[in-house]
N, CA and C atoms as a LAMMPS dump frame, in Angstrom:
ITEM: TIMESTEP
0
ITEM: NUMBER OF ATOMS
624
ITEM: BOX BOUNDS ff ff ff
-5.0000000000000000e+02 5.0000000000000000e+02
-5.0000000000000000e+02 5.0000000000000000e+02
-5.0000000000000000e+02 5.0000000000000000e+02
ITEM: ATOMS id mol type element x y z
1 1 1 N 194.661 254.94 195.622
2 1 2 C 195.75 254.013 195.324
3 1 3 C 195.321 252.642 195.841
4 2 1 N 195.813 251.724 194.641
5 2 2 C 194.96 250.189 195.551
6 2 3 C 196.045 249.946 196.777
7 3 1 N 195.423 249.255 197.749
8 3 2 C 196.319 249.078 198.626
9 3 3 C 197.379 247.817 198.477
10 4 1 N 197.05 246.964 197.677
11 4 2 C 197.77 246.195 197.201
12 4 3 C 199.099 246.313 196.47
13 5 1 N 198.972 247.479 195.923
14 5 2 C 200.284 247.786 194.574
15 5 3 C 201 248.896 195.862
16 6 1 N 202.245 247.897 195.817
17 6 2 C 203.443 248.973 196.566
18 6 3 C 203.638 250.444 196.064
19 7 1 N 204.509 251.26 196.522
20 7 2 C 204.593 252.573 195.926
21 7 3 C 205.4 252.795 195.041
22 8 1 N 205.416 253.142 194.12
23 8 2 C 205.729 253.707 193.113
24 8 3 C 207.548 253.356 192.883
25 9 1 N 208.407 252.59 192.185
26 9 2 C 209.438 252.552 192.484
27 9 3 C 210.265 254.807 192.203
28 10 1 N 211.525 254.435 192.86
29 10 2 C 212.213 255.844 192.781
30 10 3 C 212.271 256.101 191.718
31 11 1 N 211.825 257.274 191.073
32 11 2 C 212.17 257.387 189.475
33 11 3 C 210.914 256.767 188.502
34 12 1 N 210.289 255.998 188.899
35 12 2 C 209.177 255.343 188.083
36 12 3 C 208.27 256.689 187.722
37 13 1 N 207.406 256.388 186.807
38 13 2 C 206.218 256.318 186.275
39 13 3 C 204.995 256.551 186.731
40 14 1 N 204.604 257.861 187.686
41 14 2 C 203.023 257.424 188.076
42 14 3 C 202.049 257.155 186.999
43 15 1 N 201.072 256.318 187.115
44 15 2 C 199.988 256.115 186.318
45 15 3 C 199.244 257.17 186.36
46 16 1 N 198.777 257.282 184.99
47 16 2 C 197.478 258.46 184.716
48 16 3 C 196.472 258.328 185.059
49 17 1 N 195.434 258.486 185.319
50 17 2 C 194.148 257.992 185.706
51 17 3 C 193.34 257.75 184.443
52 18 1 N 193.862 258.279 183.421
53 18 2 C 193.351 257.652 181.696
54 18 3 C 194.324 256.494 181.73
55 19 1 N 195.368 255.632 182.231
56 19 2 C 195.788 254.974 181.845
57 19 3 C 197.284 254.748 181.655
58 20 1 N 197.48 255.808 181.125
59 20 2 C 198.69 255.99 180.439
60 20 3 C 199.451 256.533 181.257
61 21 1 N 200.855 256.583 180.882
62 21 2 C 202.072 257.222 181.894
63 21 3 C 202.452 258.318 181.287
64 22 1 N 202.339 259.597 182.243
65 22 2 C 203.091 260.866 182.189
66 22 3 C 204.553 260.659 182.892
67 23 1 N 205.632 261.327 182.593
68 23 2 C 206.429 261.381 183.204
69 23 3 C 207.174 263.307 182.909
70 24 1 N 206.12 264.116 183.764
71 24 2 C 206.453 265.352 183.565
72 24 3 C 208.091 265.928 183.932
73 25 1 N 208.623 265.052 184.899
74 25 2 C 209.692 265.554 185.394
75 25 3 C 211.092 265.551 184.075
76 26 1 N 210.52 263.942 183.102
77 26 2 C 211.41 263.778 181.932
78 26 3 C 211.158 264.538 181.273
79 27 1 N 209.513 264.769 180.731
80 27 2 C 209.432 266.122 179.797
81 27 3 C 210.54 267.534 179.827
82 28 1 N 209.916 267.972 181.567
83 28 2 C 210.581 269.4 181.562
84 28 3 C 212.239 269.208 181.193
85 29 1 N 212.767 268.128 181.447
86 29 2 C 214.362 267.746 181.9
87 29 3 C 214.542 267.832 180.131
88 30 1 N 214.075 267.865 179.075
89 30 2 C 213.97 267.215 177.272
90 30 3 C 213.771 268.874 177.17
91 31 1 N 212.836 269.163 177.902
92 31 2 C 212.353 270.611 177.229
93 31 3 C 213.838 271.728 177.997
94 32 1 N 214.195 271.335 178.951
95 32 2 C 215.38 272.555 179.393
96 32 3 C 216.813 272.275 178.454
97 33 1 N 216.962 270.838 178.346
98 33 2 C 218.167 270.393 177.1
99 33 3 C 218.205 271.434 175.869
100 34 1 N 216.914 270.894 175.363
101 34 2 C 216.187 271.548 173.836
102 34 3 C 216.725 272.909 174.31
103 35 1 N 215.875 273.697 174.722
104 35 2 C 216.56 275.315 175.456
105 35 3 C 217.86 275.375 174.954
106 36 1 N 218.476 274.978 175.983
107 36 2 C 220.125 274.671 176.305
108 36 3 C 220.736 274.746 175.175
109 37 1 N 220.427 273.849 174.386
110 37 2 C 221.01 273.445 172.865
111 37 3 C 220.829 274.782 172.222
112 38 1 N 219.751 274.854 172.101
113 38 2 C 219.731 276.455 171.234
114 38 3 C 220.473 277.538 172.063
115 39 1 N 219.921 277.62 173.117
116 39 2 C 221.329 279.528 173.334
117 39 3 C 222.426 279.194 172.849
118 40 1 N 222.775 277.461 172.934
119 40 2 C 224.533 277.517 172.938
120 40 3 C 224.886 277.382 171.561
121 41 1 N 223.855 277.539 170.403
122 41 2 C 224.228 277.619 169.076
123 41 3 C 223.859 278.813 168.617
124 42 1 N 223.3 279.498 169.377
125 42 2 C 223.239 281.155 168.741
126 42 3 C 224.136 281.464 169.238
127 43 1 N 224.646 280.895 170.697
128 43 2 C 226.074 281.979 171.294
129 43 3 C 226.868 281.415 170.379
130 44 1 N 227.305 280.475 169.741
131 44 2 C 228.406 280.004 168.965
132 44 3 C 228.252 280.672 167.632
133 45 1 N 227.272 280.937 167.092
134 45 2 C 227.375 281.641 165.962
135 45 3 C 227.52 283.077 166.123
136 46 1 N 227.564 283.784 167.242
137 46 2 C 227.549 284.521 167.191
138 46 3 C 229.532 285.295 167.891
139 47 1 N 229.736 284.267 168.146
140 47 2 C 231.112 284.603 168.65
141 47 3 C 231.947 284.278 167.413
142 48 1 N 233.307 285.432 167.395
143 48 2 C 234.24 285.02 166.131
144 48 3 C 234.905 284.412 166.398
145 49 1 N 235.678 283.646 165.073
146 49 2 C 236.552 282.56 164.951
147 49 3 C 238.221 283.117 165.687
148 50 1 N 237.732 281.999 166.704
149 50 2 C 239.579 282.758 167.043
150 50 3 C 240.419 282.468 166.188
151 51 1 N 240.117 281.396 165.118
152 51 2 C 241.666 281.63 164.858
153 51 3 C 241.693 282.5 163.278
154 52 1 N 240.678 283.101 162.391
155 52 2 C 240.595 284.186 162.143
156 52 3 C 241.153 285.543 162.628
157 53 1 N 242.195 286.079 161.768
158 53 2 C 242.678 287.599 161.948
159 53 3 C 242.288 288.661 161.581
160 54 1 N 241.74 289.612 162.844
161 54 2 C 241.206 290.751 162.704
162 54 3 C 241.567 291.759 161.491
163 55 1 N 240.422 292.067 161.09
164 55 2 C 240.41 292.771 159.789
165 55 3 C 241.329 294.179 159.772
166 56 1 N 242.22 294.148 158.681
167 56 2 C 243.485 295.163 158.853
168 56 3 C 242.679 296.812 158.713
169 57 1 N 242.97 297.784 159.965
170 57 2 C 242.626 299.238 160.194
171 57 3 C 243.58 299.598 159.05
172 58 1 N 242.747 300.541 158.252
173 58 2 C 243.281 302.1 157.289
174 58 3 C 244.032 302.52 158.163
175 59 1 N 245.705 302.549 157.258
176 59 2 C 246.825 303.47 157.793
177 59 3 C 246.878 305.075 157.531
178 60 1 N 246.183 305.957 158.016
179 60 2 C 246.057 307.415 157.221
180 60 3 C 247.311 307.647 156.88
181 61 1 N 248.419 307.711 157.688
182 61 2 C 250.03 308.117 156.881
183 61 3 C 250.545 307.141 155.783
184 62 1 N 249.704 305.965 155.303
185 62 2 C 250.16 305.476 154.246
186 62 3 C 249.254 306.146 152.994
187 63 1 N 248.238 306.44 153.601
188 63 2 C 247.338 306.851 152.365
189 63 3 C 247.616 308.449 152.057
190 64 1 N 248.045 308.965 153.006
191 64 2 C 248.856 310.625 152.828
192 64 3 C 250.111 310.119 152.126
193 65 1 N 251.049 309.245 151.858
194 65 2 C 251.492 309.183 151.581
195 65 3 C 251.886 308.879 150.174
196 66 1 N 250.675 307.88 149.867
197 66 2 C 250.072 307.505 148.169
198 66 3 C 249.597 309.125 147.502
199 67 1 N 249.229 309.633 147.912
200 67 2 C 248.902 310.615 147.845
201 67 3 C 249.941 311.944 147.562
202 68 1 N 250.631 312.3 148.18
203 68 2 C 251.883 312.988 148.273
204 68 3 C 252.692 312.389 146.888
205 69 1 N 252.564 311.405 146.839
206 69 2 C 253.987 310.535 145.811
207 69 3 C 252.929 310.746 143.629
208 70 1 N 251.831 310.83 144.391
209 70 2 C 250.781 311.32 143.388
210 70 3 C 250.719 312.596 142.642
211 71 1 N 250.869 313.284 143.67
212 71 2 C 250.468 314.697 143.391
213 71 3 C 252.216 315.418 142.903
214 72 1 N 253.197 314.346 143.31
215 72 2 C 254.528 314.499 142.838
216 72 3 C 255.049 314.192 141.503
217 73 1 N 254.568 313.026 141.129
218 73 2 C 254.594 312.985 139.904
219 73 3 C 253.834 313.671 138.429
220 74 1 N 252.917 314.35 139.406
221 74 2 C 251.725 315.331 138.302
222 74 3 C 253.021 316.589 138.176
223 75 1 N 253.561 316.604 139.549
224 75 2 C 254.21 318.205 139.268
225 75 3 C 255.485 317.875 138.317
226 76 1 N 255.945 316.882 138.345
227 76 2 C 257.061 316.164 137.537
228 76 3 C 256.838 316.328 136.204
229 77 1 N 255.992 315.774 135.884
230 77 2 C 255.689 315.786 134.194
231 77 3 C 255.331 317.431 133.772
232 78 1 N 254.57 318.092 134.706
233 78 2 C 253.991 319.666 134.157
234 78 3 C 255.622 320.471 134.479
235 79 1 N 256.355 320.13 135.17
236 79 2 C 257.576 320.643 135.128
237 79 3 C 258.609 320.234 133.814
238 80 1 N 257.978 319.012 132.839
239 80 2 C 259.212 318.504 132.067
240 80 3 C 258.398 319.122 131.02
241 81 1 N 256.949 319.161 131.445
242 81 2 C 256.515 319.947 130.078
243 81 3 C 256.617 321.243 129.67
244 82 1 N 257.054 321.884 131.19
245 82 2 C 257.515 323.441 130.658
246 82 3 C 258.303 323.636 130.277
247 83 1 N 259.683 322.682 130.645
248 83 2 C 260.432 322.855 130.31
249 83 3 C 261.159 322.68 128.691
250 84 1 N 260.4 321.572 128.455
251 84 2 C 260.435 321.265 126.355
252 84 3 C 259.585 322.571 126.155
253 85 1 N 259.014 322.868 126.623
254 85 2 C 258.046 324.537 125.967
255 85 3 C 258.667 325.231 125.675
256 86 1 N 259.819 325.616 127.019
257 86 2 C 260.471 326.852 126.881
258 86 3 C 261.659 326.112 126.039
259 87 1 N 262.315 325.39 125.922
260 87 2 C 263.303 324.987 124.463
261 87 3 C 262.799 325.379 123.567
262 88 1 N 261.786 324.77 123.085
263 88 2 C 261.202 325.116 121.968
264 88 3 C 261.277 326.623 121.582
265 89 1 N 260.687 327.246 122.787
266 89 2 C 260.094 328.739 122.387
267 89 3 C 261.699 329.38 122.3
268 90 1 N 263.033 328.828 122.654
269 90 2 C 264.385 329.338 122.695
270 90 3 C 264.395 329.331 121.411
271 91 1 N 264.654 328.378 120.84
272 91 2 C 264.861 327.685 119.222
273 91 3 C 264.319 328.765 118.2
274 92 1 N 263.121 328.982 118.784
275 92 2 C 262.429 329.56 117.681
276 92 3 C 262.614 330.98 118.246
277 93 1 N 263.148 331.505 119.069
278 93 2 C 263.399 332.748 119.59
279 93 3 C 264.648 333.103 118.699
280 94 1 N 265.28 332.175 118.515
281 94 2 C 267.074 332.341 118.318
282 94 3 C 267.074 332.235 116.675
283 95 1 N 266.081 331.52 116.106
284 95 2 C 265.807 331.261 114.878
285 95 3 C 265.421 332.44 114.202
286 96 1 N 264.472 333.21 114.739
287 96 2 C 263.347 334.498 114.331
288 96 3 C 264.596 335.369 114.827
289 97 1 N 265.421 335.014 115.851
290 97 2 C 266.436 336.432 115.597
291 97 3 C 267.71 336.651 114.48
292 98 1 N 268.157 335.168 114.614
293 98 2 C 268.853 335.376 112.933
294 98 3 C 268.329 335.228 111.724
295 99 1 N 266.991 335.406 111.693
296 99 2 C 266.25 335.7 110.373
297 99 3 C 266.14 336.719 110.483
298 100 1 N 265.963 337.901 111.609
299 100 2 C 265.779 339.537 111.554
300 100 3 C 267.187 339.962 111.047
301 101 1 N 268.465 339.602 111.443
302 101 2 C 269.338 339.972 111.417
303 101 3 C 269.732 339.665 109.765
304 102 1 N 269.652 338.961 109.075
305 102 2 C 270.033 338.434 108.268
306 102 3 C 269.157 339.309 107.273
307 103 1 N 268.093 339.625 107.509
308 103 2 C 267.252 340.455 106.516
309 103 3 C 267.616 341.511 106.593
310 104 1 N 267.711 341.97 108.018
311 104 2 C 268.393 343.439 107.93
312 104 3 C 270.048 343.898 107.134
313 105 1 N 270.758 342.629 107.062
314 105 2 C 271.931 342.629 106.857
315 105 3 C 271.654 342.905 104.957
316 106 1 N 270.925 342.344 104.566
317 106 2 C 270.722 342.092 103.272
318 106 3 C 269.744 343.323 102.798
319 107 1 N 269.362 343.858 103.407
320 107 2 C 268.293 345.347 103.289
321 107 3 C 269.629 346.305 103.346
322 108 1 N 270.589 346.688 104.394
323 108 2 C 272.009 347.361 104.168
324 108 3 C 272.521 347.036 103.212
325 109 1 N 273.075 345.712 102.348
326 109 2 C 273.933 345.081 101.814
327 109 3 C 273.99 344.978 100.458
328 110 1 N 272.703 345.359 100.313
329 110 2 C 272.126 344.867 98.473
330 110 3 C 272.703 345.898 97.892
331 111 1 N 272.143 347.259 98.638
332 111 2 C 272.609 348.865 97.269
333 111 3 C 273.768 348.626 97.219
334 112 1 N 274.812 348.53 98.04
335 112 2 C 276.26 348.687 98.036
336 112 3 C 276.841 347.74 96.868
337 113 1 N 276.422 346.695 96.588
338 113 2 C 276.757 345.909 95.661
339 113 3 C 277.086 346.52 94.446
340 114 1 N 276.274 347.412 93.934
341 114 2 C 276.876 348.569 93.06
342 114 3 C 277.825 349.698 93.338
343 115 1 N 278.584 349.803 94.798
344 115 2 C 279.014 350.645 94.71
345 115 3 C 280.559 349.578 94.79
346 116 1 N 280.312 348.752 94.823
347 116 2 C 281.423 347.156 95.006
348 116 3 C 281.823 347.411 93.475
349 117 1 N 280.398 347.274 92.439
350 117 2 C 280.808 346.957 91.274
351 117 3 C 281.761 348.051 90.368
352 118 1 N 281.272 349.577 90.924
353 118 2 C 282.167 350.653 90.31
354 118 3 C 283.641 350.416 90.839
355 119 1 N 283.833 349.861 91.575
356 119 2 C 284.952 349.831 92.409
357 119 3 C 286.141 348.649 91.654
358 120 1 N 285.109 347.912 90.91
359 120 2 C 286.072 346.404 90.091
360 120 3 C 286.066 347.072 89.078
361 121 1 N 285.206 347.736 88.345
362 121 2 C 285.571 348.569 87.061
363 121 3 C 286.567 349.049 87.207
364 122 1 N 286.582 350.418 88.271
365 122 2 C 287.987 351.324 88.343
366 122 3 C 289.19 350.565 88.602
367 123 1 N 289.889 349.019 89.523
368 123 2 C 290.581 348.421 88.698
369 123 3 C 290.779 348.081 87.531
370 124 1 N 289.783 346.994 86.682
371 124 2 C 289.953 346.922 85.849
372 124 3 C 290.731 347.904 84.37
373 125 1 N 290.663 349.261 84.642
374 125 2 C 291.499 350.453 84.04
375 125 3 C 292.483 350.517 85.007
376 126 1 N 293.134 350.799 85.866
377 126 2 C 294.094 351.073 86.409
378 126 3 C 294.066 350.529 88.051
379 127 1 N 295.222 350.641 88.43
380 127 2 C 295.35 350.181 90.014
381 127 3 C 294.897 351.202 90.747
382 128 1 N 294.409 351.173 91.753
383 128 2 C 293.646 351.877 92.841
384 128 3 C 295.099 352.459 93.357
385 129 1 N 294.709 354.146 93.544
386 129 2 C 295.954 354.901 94.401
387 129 3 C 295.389 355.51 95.56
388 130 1 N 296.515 355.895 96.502
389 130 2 C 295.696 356.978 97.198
390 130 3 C 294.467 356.798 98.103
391 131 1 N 293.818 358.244 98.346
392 131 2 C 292.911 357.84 99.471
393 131 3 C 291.761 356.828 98.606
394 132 1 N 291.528 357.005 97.48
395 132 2 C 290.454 356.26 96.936
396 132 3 C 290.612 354.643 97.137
397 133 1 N 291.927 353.782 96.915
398 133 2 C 291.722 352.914 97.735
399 133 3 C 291.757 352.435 99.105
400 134 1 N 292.099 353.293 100.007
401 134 2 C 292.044 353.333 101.313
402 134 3 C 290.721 353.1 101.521
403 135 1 N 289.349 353.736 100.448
404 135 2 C 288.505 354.058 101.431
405 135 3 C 287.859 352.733 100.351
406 136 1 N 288.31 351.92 99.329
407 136 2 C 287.62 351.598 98.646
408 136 3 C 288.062 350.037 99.274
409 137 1 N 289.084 349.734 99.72
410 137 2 C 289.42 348.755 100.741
411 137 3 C 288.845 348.409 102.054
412 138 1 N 288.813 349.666 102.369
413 138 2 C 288.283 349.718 103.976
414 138 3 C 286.414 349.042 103.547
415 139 1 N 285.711 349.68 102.879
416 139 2 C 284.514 349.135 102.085
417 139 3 C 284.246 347.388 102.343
418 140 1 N 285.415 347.134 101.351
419 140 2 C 285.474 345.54 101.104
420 140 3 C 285.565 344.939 102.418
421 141 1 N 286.351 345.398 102.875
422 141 2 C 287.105 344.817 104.542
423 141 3 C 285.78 344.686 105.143
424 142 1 N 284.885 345.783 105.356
425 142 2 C 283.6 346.154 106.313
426 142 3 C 282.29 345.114 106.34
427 143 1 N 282.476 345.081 104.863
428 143 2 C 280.709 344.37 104.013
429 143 3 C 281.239 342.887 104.091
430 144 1 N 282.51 342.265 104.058
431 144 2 C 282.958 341.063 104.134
432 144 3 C 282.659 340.804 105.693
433 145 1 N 282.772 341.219 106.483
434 145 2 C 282.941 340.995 108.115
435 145 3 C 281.466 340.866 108.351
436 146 1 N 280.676 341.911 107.866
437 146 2 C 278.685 341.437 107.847
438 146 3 C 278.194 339.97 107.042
439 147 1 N 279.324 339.638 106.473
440 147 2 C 279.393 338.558 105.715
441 147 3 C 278.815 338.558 104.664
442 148 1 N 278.636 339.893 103.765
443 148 2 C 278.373 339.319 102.276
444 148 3 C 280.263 338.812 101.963
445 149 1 N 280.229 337.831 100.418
446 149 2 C 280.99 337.015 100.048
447 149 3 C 280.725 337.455 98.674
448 150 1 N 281.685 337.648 98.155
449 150 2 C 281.922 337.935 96.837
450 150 3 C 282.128 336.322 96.042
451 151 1 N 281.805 336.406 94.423
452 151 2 C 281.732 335.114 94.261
453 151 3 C 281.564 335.15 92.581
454 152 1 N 282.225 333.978 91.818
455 152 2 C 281.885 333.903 90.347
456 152 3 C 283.268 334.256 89.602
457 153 1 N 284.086 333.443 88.905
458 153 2 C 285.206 333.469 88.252
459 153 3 C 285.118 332.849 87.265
460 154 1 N 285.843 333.221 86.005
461 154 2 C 286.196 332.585 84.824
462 154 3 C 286.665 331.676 85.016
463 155 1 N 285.636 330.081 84.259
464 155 2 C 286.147 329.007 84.384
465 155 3 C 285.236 327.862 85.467
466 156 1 N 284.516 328.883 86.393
467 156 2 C 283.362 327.823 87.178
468 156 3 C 282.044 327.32 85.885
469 157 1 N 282.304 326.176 86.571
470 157 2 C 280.725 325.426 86.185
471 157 3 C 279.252 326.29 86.146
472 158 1 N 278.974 326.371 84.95
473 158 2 C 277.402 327.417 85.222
474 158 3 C 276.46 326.495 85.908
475 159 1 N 275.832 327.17 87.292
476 159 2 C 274.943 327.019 87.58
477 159 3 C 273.741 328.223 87.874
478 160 1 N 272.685 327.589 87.703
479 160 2 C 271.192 328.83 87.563
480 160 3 C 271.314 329.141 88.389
481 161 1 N 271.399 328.643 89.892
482 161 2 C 270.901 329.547 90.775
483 161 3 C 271.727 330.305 91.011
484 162 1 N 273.016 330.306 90.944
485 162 2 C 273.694 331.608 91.567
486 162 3 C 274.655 332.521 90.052
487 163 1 N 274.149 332.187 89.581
488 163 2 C 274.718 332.624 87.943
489 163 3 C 273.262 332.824 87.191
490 164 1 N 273.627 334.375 85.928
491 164 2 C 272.563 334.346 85.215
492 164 3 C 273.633 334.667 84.045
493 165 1 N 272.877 333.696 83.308
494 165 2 C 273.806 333.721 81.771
495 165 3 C 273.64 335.087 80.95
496 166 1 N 274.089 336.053 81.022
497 166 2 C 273.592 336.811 79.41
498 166 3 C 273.716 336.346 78.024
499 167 1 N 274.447 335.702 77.972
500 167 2 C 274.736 334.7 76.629
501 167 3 C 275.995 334.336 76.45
502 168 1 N 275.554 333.357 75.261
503 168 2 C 276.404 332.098 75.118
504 168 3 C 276.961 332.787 74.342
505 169 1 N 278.23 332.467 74.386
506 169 2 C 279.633 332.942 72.865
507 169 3 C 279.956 331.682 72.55
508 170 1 N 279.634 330.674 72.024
509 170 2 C 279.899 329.444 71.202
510 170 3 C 280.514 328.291 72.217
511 171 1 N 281.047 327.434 71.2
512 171 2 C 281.666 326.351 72.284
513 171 3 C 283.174 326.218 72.55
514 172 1 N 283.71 325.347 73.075
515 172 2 C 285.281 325.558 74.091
516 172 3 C 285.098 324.195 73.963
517 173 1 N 286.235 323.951 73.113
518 173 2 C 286.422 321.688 73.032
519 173 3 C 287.272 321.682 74.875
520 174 1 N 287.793 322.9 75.203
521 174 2 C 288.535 322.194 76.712
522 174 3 C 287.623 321.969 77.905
523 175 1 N 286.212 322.6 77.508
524 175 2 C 285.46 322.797 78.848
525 175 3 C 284.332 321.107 78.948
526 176 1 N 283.772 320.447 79.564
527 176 2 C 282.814 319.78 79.448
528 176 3 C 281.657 319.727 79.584
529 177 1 N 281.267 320.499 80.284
530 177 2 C 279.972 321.05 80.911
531 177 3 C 279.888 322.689 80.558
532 178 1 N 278.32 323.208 80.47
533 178 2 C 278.64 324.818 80.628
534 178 3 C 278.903 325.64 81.033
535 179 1 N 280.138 326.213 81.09
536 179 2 C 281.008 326.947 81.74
537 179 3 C 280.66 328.433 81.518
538 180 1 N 281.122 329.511 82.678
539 180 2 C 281.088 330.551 82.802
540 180 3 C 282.44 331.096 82.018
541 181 1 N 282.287 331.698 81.002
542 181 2 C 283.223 332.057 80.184
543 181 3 C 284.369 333.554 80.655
544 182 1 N 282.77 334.417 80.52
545 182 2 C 283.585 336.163 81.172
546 182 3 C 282.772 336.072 82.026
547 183 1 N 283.539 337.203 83.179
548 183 2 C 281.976 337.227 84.055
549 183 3 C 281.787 338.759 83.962
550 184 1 N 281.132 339.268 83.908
551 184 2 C 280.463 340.949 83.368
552 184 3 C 280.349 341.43 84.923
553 185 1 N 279.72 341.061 85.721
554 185 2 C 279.334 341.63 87.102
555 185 3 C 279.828 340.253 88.233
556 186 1 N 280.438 340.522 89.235
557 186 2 C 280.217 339.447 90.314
558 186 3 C 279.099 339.118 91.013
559 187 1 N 278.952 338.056 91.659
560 187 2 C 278.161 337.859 92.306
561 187 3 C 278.012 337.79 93.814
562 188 1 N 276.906 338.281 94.516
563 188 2 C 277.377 338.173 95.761
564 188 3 C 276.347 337.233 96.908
565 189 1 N 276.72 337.072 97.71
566 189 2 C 275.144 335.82 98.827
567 189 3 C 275.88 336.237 100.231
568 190 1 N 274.794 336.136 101.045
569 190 2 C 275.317 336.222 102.642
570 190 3 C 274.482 335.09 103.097
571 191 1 N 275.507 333.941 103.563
572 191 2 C 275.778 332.703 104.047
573 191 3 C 275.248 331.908 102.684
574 192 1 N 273.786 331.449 102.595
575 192 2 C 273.353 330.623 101.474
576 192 3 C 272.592 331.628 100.302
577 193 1 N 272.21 332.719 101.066
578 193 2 C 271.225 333.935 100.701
579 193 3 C 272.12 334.425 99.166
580 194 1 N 271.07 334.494 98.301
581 194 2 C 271.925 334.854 97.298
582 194 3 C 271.701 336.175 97.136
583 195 1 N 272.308 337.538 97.079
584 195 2 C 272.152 338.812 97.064
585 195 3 C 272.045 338.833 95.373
586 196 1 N 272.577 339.318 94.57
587 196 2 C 272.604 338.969 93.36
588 196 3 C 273.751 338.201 92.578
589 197 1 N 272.872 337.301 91.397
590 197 2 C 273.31 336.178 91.023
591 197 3 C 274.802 337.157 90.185
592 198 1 N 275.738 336.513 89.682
593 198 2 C 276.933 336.597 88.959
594 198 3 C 276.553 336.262 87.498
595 199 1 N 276.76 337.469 86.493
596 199 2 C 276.29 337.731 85.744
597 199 3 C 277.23 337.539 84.933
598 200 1 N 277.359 336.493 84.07
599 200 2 C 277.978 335.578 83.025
600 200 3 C 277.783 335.589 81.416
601 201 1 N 279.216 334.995 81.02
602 201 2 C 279.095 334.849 79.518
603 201 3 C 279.786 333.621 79.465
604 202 1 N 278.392 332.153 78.69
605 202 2 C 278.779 331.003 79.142
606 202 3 C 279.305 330.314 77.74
607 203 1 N 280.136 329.421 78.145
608 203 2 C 280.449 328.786 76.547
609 203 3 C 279.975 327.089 76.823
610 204 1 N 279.758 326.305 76.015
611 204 2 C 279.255 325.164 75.553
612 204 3 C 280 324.185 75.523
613 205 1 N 280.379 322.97 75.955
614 205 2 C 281.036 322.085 74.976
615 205 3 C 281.178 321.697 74.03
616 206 1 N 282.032 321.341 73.347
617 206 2 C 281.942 321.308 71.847
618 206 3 C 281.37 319.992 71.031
619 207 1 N 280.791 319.274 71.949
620 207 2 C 280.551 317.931 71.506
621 207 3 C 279.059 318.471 71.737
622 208 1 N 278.261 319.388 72.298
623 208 2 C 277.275 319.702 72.831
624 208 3 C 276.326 319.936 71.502
């Protein structure tokens, strides 16, 4: 050190012996900042935002519960669907039973129709006496209650389906349409069912 140059002020600068000024104590003091600065921006990124709200926990009794209200409405609909099933299958239960009945009624019902028809003959000659109309009444009374319906009079409108013409005997200026003139046999149907048609003698209008 020259002896001339005082010492070093506090805080100064020693000279380098190249010349130049180191000042290691500022370095390290730049280099511990630098440091500093960085932990305290990884710790900051790495801590959460307080004023951010913690992310909402799965409620299991709400999700048992979505669930439950799920599996309720599946049983809902397979319950409304059994239930239009079984209507249905009533309908057609109740349907197929008055079609058995009705066939069977008409499988009993048909022969007798001739024994109906000997029975309007033997009026037609004389009035019914005795046990023969007792039993020939009681008959009518029986087959009416199964609901065959007797049907076809002098003077109805001919129609095909429940009338079969045997023939025409000319025309009638009083009638307008073709009329059932005599009727030869009655006719009989249970409800719409026609058992046999009413067997006619039709006359014409006369303008016809």
């Amino acid at each position: 050190m020259n002896p001339e140059e005082g010492p070093p002020a506090e805080g100064g600068t020693a000279p380098s012996p190249q010349g130049g000024a180191v000042a290691p104590d500022a370095a390290d003091a730049a280099e511990g900042a630098t440091g500093a600065a960085d932990e305290s921006g990884e710790g900051a990124g790495s801590e959460p935002d307080a004023g951010a709200e913690p992310a909402a926990e799965p409620d299991p009794e709400a999700d048992e519960l979505a669930v439950t209200k799920m599996a309720l409405e599946e049983r809902t609909l397979d319950l409304q669907r059994l239930q239009a099933e079984f209507l249905n299958y009533k309908r057609r239960v109740e349907r197929d039973r008055e079609l058995i009945r009705e066939n069977a009624t008409y499988a009993a019902l048909a022969p007798i129709v001739e024994v109906l028809d000997t029975i309007d003959r033997a009026r037609e000659h004389e009035p019914l006496e005795g046990g023969f109309k007792a039993v020939a009444e009681q008959l009518e009374h029986t087959v009416a209650g199964l609901g065959l319906v007797k049907f076809g009079t002098p003077g109805d409108a001919f129609d095909p389906t429940v009338h079969e013409a045997l023939s025409h005997v000319g025309t009638d200026p009083d009638v307008e349409v073709t009329t059932c003139k005599v009727v030869a046999k009655a006719g009989y149907k249970i409800g719409e069912r026609v058992v046999r048609a009413a067997q006619v003698l039709v006359v014409d209008p006369a303008d016809g």
